[in-house]
N, C-alpha and C positions, 0 to 999 in steps of 0.2 A: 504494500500500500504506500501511498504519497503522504504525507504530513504534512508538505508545503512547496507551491511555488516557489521555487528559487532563481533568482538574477544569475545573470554569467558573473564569472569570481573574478574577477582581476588580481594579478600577483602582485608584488610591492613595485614589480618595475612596471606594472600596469599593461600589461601582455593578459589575453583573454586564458583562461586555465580549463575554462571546462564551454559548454556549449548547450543552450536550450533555445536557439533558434538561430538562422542561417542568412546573410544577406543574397538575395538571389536577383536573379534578374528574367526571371520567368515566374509561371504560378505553381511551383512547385513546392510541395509538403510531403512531410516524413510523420507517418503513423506509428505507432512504437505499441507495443504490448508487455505487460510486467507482469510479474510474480508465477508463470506458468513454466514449464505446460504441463497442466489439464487433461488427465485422461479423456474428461467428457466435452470439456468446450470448450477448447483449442482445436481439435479436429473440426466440431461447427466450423469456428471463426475460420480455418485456411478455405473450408468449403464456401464461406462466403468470400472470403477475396478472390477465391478461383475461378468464380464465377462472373465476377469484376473486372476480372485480367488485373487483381493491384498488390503490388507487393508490398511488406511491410517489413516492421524492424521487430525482434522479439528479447525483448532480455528477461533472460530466463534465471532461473535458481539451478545450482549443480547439483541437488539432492535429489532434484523433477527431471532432471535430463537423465542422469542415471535411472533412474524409474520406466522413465517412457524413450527412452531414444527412440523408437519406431517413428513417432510426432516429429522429434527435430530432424531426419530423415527427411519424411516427406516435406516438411516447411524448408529444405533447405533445396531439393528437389524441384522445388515450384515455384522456385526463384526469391527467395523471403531471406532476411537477414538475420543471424542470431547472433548474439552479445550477452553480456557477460556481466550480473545483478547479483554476484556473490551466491555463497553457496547454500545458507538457508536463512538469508535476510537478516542480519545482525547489523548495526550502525555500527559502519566502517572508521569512523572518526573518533570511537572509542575502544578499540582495537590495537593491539603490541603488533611489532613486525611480526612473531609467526601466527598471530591471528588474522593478519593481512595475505601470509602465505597461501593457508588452507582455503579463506574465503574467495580468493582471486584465482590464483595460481590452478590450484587445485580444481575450478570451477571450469577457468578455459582448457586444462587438460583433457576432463569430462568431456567438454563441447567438442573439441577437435578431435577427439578418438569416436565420436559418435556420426559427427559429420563430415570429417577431413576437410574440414576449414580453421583459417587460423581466428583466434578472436583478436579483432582491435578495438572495439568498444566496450564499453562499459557505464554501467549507472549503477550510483551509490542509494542502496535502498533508505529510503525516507530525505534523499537528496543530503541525508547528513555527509557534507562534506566540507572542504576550506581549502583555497590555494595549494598550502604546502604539501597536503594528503594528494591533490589530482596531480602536480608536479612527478609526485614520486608516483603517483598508481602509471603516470603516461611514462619515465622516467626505468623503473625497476619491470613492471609488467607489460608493456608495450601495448599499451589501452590508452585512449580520450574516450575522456568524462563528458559522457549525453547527460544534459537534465531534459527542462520541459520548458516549454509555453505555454501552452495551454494544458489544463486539468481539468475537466469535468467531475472531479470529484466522486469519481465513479465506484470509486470501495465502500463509499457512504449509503452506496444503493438508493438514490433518488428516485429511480424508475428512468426505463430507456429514453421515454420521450425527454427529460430533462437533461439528461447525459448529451442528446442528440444536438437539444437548442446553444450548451455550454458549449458546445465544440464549434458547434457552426458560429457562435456570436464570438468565440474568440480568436479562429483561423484568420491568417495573413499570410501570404506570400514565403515562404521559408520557416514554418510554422512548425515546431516539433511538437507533435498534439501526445502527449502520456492517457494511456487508456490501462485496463488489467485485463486479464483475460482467463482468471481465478471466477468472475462475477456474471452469473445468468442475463443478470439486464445490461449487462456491458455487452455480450454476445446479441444480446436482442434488439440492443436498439443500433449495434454496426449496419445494417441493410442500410435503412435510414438516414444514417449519418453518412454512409459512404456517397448514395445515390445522389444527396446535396452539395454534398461539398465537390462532388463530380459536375451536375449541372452549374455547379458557380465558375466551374472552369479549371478548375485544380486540378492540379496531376501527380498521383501518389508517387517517390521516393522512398529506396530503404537511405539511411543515416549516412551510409557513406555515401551514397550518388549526393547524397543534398549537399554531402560535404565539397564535394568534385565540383558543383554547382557553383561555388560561392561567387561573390562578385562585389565589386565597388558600386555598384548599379543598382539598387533594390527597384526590384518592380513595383506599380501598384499591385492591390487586391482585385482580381477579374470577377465580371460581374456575369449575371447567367444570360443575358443579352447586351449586343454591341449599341454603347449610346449613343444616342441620334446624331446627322452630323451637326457643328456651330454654326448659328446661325452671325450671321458679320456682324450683326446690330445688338449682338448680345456672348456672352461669354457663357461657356459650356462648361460643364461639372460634371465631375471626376466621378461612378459611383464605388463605393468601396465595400467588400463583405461585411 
């Protein structure tokens, strides 16, 4: 689960440390799944981006990847990204080096013998994190630290429809949206949320392409139809999601 939106961390030489949204120059967003996978509803969920053609990002738990490797299999299969949320959710920031070793280390071991990919990402469960910790997690274990942008708040179980509105009212242009994928109305109200933020024009990203993305250019927010042209005797406005 999430405990809080968190800002990007700047280090003392004011260099970005960790990353919860991207500057893009297209309408490109990165969906992200936590705390699975989910004997039961992570297979749902891949069924529903399969269905989408959309791939996502998943950082998973090493204790769940162990459990079910057949899941991270096929999500890796189906062109989906997995990453690396420690190994049964403990706050990384209160943690000794070998408590840092088993949680991480041990977690993308798990991931890479299940998938034969290497892990370079990672999110620190409940965002508990600081500069100096994501230095050393990108530094020692060859991971950058994904937070979020938007949250729906979706461990809270609000019901889909409102899970749906938070996303869509909070999505922009390079948007790292944090969802779970542990929660039935998280799985329920994805159709929903996807199909929207599709018609508004948005084009799903795993973490790394968004990363590949970046750009000195931020685009606007694309809206689900092209506004009318200006008319000379008056000035045209911008619509945003």
């Amino acid at each position: 689960m999430a405990m809080q939106t968190p800002q990007e961390l700047p280090s003392q030489t004011g260099e970005c440390t960790s990353y919860n949204s991207i500057r893009v120059d297209g309408p490109y967003i990165a969906m992200t799944f936590d705390d699975g996978p989910s004997a039961v509803l992570t297979p749902r969920l891949l069924d529903i981006l399969k269905q989408r053609h959309i791939h996502a990002t998943f950082f998973v738990l090493g204790q769940l990847v162990q459990e079910h490797p057949e899941i991270m299999a096929r999500a890796i299969a189906e062109g989906h990204e997995v990453a690396n949320h420690s190994w049964d959710h403990k706050a990384l920031n209160k943690l000794g080096e070998g408590g840092l070793q088993h949680e991480l280390a041990d977690t993308s071991a798990t991931i890479t013998k299940t998938t034969g990919k290497p892990v370079t990402l990672m999110r620190p469960p409940y965002g508990a994190t600081n500069p100096r910790l994501n230095k050393a997690i990108e530094k020692e274990y060859g991971m950058k630290v994904i937070l979020w942008a938007v949250d729906p708040f979706d461990w809270k179980r609000p019901g889909p429809q409102v899970i749906t509105q938070r996303i869509l009212a909070g999505t922009q242009p390079g948007s790292i949206i944090l969802a779970h994928d542990i929660h039935p109305g998280t799985i329920e109200a994805m159709p929903a949320t996807f199909d929207a933020l599709l018609a508004k024009g948005f084009k799903f990203v795993t973490i790394s392409e968004l990363l590949a993305l970046e750009s000195k250019n931020p685009a606007p927010a694309p809206s689900a139809s092209p506004a009318p042209p200006a008319q000379k005797s008056s000035k045209s406005k911008k619509k945003t999601a």
